[in-house]
C-alpha positions in Angstrom: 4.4 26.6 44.1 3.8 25.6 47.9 1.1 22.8 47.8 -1.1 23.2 51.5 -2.2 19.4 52.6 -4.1 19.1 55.9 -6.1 16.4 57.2 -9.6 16.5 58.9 -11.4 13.8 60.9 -15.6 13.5 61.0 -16.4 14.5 64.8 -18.6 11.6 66.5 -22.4 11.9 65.2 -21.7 14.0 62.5 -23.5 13.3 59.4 -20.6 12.5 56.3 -22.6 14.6 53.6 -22.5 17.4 55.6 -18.9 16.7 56.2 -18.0 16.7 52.8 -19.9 19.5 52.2 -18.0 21.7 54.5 -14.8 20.1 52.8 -15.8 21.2 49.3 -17.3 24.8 50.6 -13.0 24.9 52.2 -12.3 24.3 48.4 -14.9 26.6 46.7 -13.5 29.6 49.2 -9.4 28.8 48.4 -10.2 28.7 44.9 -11.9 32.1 44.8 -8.4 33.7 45.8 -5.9 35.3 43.9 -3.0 32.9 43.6 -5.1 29.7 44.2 -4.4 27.0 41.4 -6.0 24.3 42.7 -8.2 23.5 45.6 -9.4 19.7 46.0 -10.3 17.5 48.5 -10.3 14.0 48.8 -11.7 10.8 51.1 -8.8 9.5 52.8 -11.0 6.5 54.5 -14.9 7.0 55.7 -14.2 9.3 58.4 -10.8 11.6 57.0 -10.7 13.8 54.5 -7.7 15.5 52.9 -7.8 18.7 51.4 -4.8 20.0 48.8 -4.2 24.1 48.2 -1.9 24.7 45.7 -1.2 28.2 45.3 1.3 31.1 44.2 4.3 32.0 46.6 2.7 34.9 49.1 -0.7 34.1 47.9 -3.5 35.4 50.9 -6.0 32.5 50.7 -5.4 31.6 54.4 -9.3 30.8 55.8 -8.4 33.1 59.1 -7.7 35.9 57.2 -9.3 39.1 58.8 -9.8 40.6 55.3 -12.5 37.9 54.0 -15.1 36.7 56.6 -16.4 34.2 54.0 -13.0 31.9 54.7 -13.7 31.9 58.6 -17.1 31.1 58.2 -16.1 28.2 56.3 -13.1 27.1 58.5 -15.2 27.4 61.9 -18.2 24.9 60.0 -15.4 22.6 59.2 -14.0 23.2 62.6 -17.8 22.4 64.2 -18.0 19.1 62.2 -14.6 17.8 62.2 -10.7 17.4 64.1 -7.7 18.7 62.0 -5.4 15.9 62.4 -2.8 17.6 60.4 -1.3 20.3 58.9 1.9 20.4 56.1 3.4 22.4 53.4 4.9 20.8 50.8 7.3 23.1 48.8 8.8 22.5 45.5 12.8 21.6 45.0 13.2 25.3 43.3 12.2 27.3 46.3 13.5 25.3 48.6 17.1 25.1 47.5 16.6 29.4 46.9 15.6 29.1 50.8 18.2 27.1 52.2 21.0 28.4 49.6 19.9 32.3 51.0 20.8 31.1 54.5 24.1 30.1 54.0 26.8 32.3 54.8 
């Protein structure tokens, strides 16, 4: 199960409650979708937060998804209030090694 981590830093004169807000709203949407396990954010320092998606292989939760305008509504109000400062994908050992073993000759 691919766990989605990104990172998000509070734009200049933003207020932090609203911040966090459109943080958890980013969480309530994920965890709506089919697939979605787990959708959490977290405080990484006053100004950062980090937001975890863990969800099913394939699962559609992505926020830009033409299919559900509630996920780009709430991925342009985080966009307004804050910086994404990163972006991973952390997959576990057992997909991986199905990955890399299916590219090998």
């Amino acid at each position: 199960m691919p766990l989605f981590v990104s990172q998000h830093e509070r734009r200049e004169g933003v207020d932090r409650d609203e911040f966090g807000r459109a943080a958890l709203n980013i969480c309530r949407y994920a965890r709506s979708r089919d697939g979605v396990t787990s959708a959490r954010f977290y405080w990484a320092n006053v100004d950062t937060v980090a937001i975890t998606v863990a969800a099913d292989v394939g699962a559609d939760w992505g926020l830009m998804s033409g299919s559900n305008p509630d996920g780009a509504k709430a991925s342009f109000r985080l966009s307004d209030l804050a910086r994404q400062v990163s972006s991973e994908v952390w997959n576990d050992a057992g997909p991986g090694e199905q990955m890399y073993l299916s590219t090998m000759p």
